[in-house]
Structure formats: C-alpha cells, structure tokens
C-alpha positions as CSV (number, residue, x, y, z in Angstrom):
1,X,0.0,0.0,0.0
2,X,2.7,2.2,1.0
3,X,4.6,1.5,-2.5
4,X,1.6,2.5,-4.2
5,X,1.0,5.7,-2.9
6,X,5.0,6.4,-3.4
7,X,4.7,5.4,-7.1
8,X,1.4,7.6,-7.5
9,X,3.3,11.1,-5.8
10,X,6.2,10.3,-8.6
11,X,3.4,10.1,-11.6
12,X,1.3,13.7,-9.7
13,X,5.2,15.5,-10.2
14,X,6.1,13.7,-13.0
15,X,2.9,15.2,-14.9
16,X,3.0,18.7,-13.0
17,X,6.9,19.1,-14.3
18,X,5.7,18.1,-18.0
19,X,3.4,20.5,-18.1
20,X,5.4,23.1,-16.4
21,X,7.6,22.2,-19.6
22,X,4.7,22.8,-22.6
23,X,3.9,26.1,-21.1
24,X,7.4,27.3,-21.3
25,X,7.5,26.0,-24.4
26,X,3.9,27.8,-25.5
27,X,5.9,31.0,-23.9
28,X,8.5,30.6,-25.9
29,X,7.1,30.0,-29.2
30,X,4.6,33.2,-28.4
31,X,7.6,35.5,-28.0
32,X,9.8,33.9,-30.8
33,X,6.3,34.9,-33.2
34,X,6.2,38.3,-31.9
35,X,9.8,38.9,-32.5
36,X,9.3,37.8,-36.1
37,X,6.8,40.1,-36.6
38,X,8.5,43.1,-35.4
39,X,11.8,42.0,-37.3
40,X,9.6,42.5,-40.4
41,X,7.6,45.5,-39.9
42,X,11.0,47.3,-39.1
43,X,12.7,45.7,-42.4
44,X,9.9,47.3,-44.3
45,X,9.1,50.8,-42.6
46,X,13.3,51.2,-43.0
47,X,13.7,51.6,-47.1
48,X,10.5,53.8,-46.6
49,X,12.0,56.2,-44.4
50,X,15.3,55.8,-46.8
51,X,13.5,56.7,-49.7
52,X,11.2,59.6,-47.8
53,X,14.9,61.0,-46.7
54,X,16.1,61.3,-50.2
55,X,12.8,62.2,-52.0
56,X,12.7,65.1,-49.6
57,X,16.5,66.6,-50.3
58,X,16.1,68.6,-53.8
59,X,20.1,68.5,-54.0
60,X,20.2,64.9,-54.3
61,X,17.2,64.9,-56.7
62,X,18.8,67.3,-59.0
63,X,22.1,65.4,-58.7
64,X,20.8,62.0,-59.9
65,X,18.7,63.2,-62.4
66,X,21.7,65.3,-63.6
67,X,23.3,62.1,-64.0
68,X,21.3,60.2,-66.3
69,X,20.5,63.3,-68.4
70,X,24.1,63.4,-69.2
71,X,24.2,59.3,-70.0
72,X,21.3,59.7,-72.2
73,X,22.4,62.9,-73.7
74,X,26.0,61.0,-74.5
75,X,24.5,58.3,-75.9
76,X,22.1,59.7,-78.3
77,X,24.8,62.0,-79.9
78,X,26.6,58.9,-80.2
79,X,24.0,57.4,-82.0
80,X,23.7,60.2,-84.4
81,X,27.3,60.4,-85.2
82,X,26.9,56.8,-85.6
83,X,23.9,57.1,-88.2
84,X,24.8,60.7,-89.8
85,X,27.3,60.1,-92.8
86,X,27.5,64.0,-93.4
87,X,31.1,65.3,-94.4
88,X,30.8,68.3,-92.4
89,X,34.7,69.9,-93.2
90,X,36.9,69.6,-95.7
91,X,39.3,67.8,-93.9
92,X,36.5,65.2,-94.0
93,X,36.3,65.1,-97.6
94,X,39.9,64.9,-98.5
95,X,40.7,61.1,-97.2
96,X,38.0,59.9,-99.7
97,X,39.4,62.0,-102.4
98,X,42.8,60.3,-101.6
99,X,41.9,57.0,-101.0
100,X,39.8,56.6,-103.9
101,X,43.0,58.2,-106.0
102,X,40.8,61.0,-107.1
103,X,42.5,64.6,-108.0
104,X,41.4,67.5,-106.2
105,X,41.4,70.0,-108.8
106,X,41.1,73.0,-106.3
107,X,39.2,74.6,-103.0
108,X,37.0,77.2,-103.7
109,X,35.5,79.2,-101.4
110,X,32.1,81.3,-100.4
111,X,31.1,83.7,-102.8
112,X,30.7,87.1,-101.2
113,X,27.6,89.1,-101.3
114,X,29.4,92.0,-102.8
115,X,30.8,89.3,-105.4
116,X,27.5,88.9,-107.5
117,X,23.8,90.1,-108.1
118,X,20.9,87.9,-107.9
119,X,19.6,84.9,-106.4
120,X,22.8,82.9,-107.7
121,X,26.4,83.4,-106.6
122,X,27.5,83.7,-110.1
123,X,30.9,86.3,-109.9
124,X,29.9,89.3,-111.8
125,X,32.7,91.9,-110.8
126,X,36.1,90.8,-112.2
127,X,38.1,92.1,-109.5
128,X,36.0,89.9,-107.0
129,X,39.0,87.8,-105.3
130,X,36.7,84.8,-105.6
131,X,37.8,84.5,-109.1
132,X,41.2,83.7,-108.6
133,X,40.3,80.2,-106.8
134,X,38.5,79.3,-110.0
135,X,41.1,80.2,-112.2
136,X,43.7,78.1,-110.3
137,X,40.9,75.1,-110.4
138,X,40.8,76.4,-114.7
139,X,44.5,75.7,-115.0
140,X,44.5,72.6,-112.6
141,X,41.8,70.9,-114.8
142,X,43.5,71.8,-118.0
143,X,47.1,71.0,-117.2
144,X,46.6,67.8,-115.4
145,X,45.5,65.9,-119.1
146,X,47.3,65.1,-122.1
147,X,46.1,66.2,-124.4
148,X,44.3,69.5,-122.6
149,X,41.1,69.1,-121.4
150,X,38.5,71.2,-123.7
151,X,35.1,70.5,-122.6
152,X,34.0,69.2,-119.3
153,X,31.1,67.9,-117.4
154,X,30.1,69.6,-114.2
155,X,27.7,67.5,-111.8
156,X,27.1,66.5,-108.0
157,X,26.3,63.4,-106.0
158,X,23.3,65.2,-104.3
159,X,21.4,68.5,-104.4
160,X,22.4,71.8,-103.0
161,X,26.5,71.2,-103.4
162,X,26.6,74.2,-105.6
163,X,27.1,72.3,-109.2
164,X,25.6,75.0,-110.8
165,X,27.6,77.8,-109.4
166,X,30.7,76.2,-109.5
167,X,30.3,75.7,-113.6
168,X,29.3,79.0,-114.2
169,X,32.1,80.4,-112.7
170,X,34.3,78.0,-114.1
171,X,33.1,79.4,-117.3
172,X,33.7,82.8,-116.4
173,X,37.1,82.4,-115.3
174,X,38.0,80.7,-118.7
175,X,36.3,83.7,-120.4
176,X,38.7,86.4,-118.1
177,X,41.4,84.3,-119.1
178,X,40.9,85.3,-122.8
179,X,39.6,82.2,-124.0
180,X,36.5,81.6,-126.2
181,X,33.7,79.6,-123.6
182,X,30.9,78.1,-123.8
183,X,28.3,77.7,-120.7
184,X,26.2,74.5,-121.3
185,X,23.3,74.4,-119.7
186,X,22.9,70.4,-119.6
187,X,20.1,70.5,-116.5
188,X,16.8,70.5,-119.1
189,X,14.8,69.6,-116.1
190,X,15.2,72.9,-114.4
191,X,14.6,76.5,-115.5
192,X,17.6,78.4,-117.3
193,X,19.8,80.1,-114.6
194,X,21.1,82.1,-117.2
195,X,17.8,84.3,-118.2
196,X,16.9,84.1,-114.3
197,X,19.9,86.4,-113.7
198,X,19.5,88.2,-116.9
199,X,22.7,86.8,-118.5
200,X,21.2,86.3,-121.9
201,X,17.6,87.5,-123.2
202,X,16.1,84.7,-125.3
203,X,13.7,86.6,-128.4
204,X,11.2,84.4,-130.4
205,X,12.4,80.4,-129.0
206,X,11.0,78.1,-130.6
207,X,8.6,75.9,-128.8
208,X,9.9,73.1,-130.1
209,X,13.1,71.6,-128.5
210,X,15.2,69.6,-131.0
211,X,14.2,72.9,-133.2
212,X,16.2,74.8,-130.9
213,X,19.3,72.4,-130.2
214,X,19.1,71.3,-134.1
215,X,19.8,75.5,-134.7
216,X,23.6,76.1,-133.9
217,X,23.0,80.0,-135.0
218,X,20.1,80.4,-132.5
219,X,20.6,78.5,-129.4
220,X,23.9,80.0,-128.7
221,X,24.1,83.3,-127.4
222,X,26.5,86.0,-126.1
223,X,26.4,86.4,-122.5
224,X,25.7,90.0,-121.4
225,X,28.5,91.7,-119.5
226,X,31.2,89.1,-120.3
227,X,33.5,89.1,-122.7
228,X,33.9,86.0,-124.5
229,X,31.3,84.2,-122.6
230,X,28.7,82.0,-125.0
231,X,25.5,80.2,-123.2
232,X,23.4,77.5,-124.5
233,X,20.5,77.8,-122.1
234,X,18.0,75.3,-121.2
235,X,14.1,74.8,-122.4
236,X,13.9,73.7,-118.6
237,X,11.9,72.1,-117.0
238,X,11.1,69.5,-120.0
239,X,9.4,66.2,-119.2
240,X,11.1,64.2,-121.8
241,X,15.0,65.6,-121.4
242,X,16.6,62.4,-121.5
243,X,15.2,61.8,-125.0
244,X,16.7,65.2,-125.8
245,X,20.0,65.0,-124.2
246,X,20.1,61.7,-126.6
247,X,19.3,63.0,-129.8
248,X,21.3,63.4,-133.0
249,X,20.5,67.5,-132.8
250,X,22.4,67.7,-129.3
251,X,25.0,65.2,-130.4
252,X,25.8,67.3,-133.6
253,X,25.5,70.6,-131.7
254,X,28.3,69.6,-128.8
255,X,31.0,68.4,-131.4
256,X,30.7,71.4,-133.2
257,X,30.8,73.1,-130.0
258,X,34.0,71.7,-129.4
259,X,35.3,72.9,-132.6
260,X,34.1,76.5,-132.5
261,X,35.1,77.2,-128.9
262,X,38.3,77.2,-126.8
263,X,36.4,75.7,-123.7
264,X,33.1,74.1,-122.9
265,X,31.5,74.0,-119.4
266,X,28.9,71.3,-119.2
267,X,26.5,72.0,-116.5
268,X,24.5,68.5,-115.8
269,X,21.9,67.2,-113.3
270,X,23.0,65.5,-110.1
271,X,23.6,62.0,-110.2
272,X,21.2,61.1,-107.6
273,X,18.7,63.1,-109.2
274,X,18.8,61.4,-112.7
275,X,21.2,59.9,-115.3
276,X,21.4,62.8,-117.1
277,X,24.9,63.9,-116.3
278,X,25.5,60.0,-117.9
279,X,24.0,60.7,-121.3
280,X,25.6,64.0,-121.3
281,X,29.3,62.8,-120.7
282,X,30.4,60.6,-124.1
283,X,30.5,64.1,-125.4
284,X,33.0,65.2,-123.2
285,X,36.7,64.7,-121.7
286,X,35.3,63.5,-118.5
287,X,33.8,64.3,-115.3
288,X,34.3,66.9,-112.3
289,X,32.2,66.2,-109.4
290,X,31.5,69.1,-107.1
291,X,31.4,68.2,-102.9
292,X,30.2,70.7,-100.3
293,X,30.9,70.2,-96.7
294,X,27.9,69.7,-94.5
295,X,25.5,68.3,-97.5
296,X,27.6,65.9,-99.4
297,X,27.2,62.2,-97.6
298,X,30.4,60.0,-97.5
299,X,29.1,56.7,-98.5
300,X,27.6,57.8,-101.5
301,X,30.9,60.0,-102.6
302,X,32.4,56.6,-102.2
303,X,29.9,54.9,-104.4
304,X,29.9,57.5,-107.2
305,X,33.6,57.9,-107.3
306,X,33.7,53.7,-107.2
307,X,31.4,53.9,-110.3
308,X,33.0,56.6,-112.4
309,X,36.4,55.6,-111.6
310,X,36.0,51.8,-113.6
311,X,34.6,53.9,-116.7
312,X,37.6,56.1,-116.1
313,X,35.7,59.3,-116.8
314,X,36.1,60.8,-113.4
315,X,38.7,63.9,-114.1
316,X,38.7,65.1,-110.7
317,X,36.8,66.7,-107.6
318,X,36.4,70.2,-106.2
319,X,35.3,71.4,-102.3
320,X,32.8,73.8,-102.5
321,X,31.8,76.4,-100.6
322,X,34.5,76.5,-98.1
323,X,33.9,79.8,-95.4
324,X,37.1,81.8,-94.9
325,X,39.8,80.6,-97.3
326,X,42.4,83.1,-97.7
327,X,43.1,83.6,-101.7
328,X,46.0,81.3,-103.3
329,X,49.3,82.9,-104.0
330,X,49.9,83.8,-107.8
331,X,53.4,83.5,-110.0
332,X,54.0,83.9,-113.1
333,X,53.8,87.4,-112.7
334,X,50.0,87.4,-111.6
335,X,48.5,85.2,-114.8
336,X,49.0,81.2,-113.7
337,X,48.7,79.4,-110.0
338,X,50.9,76.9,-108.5
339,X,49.5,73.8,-108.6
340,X,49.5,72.6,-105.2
341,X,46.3,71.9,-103.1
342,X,46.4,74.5,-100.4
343,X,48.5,78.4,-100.7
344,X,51.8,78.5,-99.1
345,X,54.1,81.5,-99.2
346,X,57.2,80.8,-101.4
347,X,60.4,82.8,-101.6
348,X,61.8,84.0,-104.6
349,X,63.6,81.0,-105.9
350,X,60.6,78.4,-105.1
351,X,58.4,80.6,-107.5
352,X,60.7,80.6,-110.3
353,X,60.6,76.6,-109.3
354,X,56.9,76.5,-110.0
355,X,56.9,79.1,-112.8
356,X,59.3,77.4,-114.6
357,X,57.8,73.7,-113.6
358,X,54.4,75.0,-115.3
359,X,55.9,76.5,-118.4
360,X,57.7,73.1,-118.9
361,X,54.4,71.0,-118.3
362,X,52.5,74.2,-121.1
C-alpha cells in the first residue's frame, strides 16, 4: 500500500513538471512569433524612411537626375554620329578624295555678297578675289591631261552642293582668261539660270526643243556683260530631257561646240537626281564632281567615285563652298597658280621653281 502511494506522488510530479515544460514551451514559441513580426515590420518601414529622406532633399534629386541626363544625352549624340554620314569639313572630304586616288582640282571658297547680283552666286565683278580660286581650279583641270582638257562635265552626287555655281564660274574664269567659252546648260529639267539672272535675253524660241538644239545660230548666245562668254541655255523644266540630251541634234550641236570654242562647261543634273549627267558625258573629256561640306554624304561619294572611276571618266573633284579661305598665292607674274592643293608663301627662288615647272608642263 505504502509503494503505491510512493509510485502515484512520482506520476502527480512527474505530470506537474511536463506541463510546467509545454507552457514554457507555449511561452516561448509566443515570443519567438512576436519577434518575427516586429523584425519585419522594421525591415519594411526602413527603405521607406530611406527613400522619404532622399525624395525630400532637392540637391540629391537634381544630382541624380543630372546624372542620367548626361548618359542619355552622351548616348544619343553617339547614336547620331553613328547614323549621320555627313562630311561636315573639308578635312573630312579629302581622305575619300585620296583613297579613292581621285585629284582634287582646287578649294573654292564662299562667294561674297558683294561678289555677285541675284539669287545665284555667279561672280559678276572681275576684281571679285573669288575668281582667282576658280582660275587656279581652270588651269589645274586643263594641265593635269594630255592632251588638254576642252570640254568638261560639271555635276554632283546630291542637291544643294553648288554644281551650278561652280560651272558658271568655271566658265567665267575661262572667259577672263581670254579664252572663247561656252556655258552649257545640260540640267533640261530645271529652268535656265542664265535668263533668271539676266545673263542672256532669249527673243522668239521656238517651242519646239530639238528645233532649238538642231539650230547652232540660234541656241547659242553671247552672255551679257562678259567678254567672251557663250550660253546655250536650257528649255527647262522638260518632261522628256533624256530623250533630248540623246538626240542626233544635241550630239551634232556639242562636237561642233567643241570645234568653235576654246572651252566648254557642261553643266549637268546630279547623279542622284537622274542619269542625265550620264548621257551627257560621251560628249565630253570626262567628269568633275563638285562636294560641299555639311551636305555631301560620305558613302555615296564613295559609291559614285567607285562607279566613275571603272569607266575612267572621273577627271577630278572640287570642295565647295569653303567659309574663310584666304586667296592662293599667284606667279608667273599674276596670270598662272601653283599647282598645289592648299597656298603657301614661297620665296623667290621656289616661285621661279613653280613658274618654270608650269611652263615646262604648257
């Protein structure tokens, strides 16, 4: 009986000290819960109160977003200059000159206002200092051939790189050199520069186009104010100017040209526009192509140059329109140009060097 009642007292504490245990474990468990819980609403209220710190300084606002203006702003001029294939100098136009072995036959520069009249910087004062870089490029072009180069083509790879100008007063510099010109206007899909500035006056033209080119008496005329200066000027715009530029009457009309004058300016379309300038040029002693920083695009210099150069009718290139180029140095007692691409100053005995090299090469 006495064993009994031991062995019951051991089971009574046995049972009081297990469940002493579960609740301490109960406790535990409820404070290890709440400790979780405040362990994550800290972690979250923290990058709250970060990000109302920084929201709320201006200075670190206007510093970040400083930041990635400049790294977009960097990387979308790269991606222009990436894209944009504009030769914007002529120090970008030169390497394709020289790579592709093409001559530059001279740098000519802005025509001044005071320089000409009209909507078209044709040189109408023959004093204007302009002149002289076209008559170096006149003198370049005809000394660089054997036999002399006698009538030339004048065109562009694109619009607005001053073809136009550049064969006019081409023309005009050969005709203040004493020589006996002739201004072709080849460009029948355009209006004729020449009676827009009052050059010529055309009296009774026939409607009819091969009429016209088919009359070597009529289509020809005398420029106004320049001596020795002869334009044929275009019917422009005609719809059907290939089939003109093709025919027998303008065929028979430039080889006689070429016979009756000393030198003939052919002024043609661009290339890009049409083919023109193409149909135009078995009638000729080749091709100049006119450039003009900040419009002329290098891959398709590179192209045209690739594809005149295998019919070898490319004679050279000029750089148009070139701001502030200080006039080239004459010899030969003010008449001829050294025939070097930029103007150096030369002493005494290097420009009897240079007179004497270009009487040797006349």
């Amino acid at each position: 009986q006495l064993e009994r009642g031991r062995l019951a007292q051991q089971v009574t504490f046995k049972q009081e000290f297990y469940n002493r245990l579960q609740a301490a474990l109960a406790d535990t468990k409820i404070a290890e819960a709440e400790t979780e819980s405040s362990l994550a609403i800290a972690g979250i209220a923290e990058p709250k109160a970060i990000m109302t710190q920084t929201a709320s300084n201006p200075i670190v606002t206007l510093a970040i977003g400083g930041v990635i203006g400049i790294v977009v702003g960097a990387g979308v001029i790269l991606l222009l200059s990436t894209l944009d294939n504009t030769l914007y100098t002529p120090e970008d136009v030169k390497p394709i000159l020289r790579d592709n072995g093409v001559p530059l036959l001279g740098d000519l520069p802005t025509i001044g206002l005071k320089s000409y009249r009209g909507e078209v910087a044709i040189i109408t004062r023959p004093e204007a200092l302009e002149l002289e870089f076209y008559e170096r490029f006149r003198t370049n072009l005809r000394l660089r051939e054997e036999p002399a180069v006698k009538v030339v083509l004048v065109t562009s790879t694109a619009a607005n790189e001053g073809k136009t100008i550049v064969a006019y007063n081409l023309a005009i510099a050969s005709a203040q050199a004493g020589m006996r010109t002739l201004l072709v206007e080849g460009d029948l899909r355009s209006h004729s520069v020449a009676q827009a500035q009052e050059v010529i006056h055309l009296m009774d033209t026939p409607l009819e186009p091969l009429r016209f080119y088919g009359s070597k008496s009529e289509c020809i005329h005398l420029a106004q104010d320049f001596e020795n200066l002869y334009i044929l000027p275009s019917l422009g715009p005609l719809r059907k100017a290939a089939g003109i530029l093709e025919s027998s009457e303008m065929k028979h009309l430039l080889e006689d040209a070429r016979g009756r004058f000393d030198f003939v300016v052919v002024d043609s379309p661009s290339l890009s526009r049409c083919n023109d300038a193409l149909l135009l040029q078995p009638f000729t002693d080749g091709i100049v192509l006119v450039t003009r920083p900040g419009y002329t695009q290098g891959s398709i210099l590179s192209q045209v140059i690739e594809e005149l150069e295998e019919n070898e009718v490319l004679l050279g290139a000029v750089i148009n329109d070139i701001k502030q180029l200080q006039p080239p140095v004459p010899v030969d007692s003010g008449r001829g140009y050294s025939a070097v691409d930029t103007p150096v100053a030369q002493t005494p005995a290097d420009q009897h060097k240079v007179t004497s090299g270009v009487g040797s090469r006349k």
